[in-house]
C-alpha positions in Angstrom: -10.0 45.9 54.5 -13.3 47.1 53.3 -15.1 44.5 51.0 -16.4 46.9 47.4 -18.7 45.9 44.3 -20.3 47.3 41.4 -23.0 46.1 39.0 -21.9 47.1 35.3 -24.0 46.3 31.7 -22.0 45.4 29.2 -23.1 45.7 25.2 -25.2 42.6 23.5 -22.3 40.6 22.4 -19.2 42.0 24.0 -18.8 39.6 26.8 -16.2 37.4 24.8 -14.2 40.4 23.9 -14.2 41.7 27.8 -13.0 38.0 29.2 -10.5 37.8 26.4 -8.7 41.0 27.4 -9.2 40.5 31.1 -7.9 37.0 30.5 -4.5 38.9 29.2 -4.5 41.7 31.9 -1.4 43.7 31.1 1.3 43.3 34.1 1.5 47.7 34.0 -2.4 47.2 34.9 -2.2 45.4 37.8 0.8 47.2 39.2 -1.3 50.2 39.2 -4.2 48.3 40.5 -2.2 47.2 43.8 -0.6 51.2 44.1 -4.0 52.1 44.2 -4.7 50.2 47.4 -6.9 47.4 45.8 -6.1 44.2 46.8 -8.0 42.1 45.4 -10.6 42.1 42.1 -13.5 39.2 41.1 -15.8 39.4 38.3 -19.0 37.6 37.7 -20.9 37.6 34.7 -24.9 36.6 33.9 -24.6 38.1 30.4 -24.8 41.1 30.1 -24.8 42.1 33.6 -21.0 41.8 35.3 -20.5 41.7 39.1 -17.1 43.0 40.4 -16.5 42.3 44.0 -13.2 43.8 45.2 -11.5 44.3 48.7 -9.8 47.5 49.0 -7.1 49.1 51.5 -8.1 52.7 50.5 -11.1 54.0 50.5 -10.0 56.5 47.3 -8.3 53.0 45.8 -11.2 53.0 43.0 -10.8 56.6 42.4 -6.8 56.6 42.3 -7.2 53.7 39.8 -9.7 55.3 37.4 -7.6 58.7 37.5 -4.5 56.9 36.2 -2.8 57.0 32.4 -2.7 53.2 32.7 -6.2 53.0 33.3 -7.1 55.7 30.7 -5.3 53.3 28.2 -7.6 50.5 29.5 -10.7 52.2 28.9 -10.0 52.8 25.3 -10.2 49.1 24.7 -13.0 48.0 27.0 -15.3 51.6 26.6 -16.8 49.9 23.2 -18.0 47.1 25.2 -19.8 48.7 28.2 -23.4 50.9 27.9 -22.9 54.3 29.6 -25.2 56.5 31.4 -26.0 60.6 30.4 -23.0 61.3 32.6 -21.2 59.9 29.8 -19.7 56.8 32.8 -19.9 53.7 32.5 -23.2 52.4 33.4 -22.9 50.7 36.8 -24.1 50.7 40.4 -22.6 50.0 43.9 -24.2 47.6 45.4 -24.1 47.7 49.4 -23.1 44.4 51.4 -25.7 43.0 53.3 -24.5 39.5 54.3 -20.8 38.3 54.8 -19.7 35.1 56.8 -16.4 33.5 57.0 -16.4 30.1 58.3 -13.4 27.4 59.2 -13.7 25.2 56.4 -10.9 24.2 55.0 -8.8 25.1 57.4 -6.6 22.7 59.3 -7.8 22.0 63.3 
């Protein structure tokens, strides 16, 4: 499992809009996220910046996912939320881990 994140910028005023529709993720969606070989997917949010922390099987899981007609539908809705870059992408960055710990708690002796 390889642990994944990006730093994306969303548009002044379209964080409502972006939670609403991830709030209603379509059930087609997330099939296609778990084919891809991504197993799981947080977002955080300090307006207008959004963290997404994922853990992946594949290393091509991101790519796979972005490369997919469910995907492309996806975009069409969230695209007029998110800045892009003069690549014409979606304005983000990975950002590389440099501190993970995993601890006990909560777990039963």
């Amino acid at each position: 499992m390889k642990r994944v994140a990006f730093v994306m910028r969303l548009k002044e005023g379209g964080l409502a809009d972006y939670k609403r529709h991830h709030d209603h993720i379509w059930a087609e969606l997330v099939a296609e996220i778990e084919k891809s070989g991504i197993a799981q997917i947080t977002i955080f949010e300090n307006d207008p910046m959004l963290v997404l922390y994922s853990e992946i099987h594949d290393e091509e899981a991101w790519t796979k996912l972005w490369n997919s007609e469910v995907h492309d539908r996806w975009a069409e809705i969230m695209n007029p939320l998110m800045h892009f870059n003069a690549e014409g992408k979606v304005d983000s960055t990975a950002v590389r881990e440099i501190f993970h710990l995993e601890t006990k708690a909560g777990q039963s002796s």
